[in-house]
C-alpha positions in Angstrom: 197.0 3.2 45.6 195.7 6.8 45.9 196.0 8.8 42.7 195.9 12.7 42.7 195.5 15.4 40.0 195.2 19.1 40.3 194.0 21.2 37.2 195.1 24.6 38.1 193.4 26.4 35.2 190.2 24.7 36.0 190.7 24.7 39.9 189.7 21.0 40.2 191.6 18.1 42.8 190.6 14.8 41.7 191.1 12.1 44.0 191.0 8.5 42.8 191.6 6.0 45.1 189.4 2.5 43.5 191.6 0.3 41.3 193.2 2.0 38.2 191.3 1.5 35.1 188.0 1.5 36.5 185.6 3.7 35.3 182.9 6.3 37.1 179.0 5.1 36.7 177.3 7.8 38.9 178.8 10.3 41.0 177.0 12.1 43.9 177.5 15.9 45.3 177.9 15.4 48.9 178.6 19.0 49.9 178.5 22.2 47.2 181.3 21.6 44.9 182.3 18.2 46.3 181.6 15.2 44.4 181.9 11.3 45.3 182.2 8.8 42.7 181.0 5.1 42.3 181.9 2.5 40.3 179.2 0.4 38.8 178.7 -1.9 41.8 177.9 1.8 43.6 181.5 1.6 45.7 183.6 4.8 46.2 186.1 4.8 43.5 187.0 9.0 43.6 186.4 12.5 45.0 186.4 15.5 43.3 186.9 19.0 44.6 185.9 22.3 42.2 186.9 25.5 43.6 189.9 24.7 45.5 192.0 27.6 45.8 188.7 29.1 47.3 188.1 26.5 49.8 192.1 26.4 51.1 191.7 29.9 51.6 188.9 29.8 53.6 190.0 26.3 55.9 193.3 28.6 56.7 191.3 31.4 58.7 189.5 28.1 60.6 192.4 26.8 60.9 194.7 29.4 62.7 191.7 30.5 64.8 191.7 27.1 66.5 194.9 27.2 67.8 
């Protein structure tokens, strides 16, 4: 099951998508403000997004120019 949170005042999604309860042992940036988590056997267990009223406001431009 895919789990979400938004923390408006901080501006952080978290995305957990590994089995409940489990917790983070390392976590990886994988683009500027984008972070992957792993679980202790080093599978993806979350992402988290800082920044993310920035970033829709840039994909929106993107995304009405492709059309």
């Amino acid at each position: 099951m895919i789990r979400t949170n938004y923390d408006p005042e901080a501006d952080v999604l978290h995305v957990a998508f590994g089995p409940q309860g489990v917790s983070s042992d390392t976590s990886e940036e994988v683009a500027p403000g984008v972070f992957v988590a792993f679980d202790p056997n080093g599978n993806p267990i979350g992402i988290e997004v800082i920044s993310v009223r920035r970033r829709s406001g840039e994909i929106a431009p993107a995304q009405a120019a492709a059309k």
